[in-house]
C-alpha positions in Angstrom: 0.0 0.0 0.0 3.1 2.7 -0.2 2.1 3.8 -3.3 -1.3 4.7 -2.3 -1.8 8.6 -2.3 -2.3 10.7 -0.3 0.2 8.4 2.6 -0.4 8.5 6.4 2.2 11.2 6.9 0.4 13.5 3.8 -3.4 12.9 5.6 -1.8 13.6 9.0 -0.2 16.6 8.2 -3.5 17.8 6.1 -5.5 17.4 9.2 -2.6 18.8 11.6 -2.5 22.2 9.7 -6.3 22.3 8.8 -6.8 22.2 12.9 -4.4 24.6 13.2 -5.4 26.8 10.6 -8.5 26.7 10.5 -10.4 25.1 13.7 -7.9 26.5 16.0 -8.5 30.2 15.9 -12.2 30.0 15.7 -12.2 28.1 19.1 -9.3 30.7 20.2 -12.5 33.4 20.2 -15.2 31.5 21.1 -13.8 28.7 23.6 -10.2 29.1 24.8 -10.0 26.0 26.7 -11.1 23.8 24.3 -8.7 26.1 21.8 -6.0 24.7 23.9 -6.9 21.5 23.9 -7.0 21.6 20.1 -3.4 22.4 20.2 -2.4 19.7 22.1 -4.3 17.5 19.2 -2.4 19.3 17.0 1.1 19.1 18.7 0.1 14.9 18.8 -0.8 15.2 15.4 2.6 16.5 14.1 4.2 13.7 16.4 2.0 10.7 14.5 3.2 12.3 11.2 6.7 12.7 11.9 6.8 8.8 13.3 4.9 7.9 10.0 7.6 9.5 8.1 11.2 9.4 9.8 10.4 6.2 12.3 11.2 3.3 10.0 14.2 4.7 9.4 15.5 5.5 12.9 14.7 1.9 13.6 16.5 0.5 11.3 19.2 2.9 12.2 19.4 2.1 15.5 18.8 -1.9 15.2 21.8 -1.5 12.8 23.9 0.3 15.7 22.9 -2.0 18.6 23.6 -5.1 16.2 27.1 -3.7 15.7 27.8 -2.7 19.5 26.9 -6.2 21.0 28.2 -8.2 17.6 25.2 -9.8 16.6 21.7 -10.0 15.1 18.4 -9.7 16.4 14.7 -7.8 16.4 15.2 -4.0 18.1 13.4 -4.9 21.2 15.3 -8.1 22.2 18.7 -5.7 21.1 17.8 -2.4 23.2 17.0 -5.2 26.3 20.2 -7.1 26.0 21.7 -3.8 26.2 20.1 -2.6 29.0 20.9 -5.9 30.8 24.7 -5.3 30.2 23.8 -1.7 31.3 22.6 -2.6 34.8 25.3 -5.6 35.4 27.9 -2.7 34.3 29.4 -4.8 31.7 29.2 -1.4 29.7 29.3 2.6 30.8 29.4 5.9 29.6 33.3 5.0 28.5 32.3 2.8 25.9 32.8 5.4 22.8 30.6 3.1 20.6 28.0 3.3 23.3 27.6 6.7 23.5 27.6 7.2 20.1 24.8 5.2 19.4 22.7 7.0 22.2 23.7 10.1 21.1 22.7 9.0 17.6 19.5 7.2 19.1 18.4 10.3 21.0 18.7 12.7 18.7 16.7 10.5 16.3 13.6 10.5 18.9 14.2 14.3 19.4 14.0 14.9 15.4 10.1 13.0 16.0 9.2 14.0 19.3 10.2 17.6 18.8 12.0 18.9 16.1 12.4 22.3 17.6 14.1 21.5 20.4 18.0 22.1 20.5 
């Protein structure tokens, strides 16, 4: 189904900036709270369309990275708890260059989705 049109990223971010265009400012007169609210929808909406878009690729990023910094295969769940294992035994800390690395690389991934703006 990829080559369907318009994609989940394209209809979430049509109905992110309709909301915010649109909806928003009529409830910014007429019902503040509920204007706020709709920017919180909003905000959510922008996260569900950045996942869509950049997730599959930070995942595979990061499988790749954890594959490589505990030298072998596996599905990104059963990689990211291994590691976490070695984390709380101590087998590995912040002195482990590779490690850090890859969370840097990780983090900044989930910051680019989460929120883009923040530096």
């Amino acid at each position: 189904m990829a080559q369907d049109r318009p994609t989940a990223s394209e209809l979430l971010s049509a109905i992110a900036d309709f909301l915010r265009e649109e909806a928003t400012p009529a409830l910014d007169k007429a019902e503040p709270r509920l204007a706020f609210q709709m920017r919180v929808a909003v905000n959510s909406l922008a996260i569900l369309e950045r996942e869509a878009r950049l997730g599959p690729a930070a995942d595979t990023a990061e499988q790749a990275r954890l594959a490589n910094l505990l030298g072998h295969d596996g599905t990104l769940e059963d990689l990211n708890r291994e590691l976490a294992r070695q984390l709380r035994a101590g087998t590995r800390d912040e002195r482990d260059s590779v490690l850090m690395a890859h969370l840097e690389a990780t983090i900044a991934d989930k910051i680019a989705i989460a929120n883009p703006k923040w530096k």
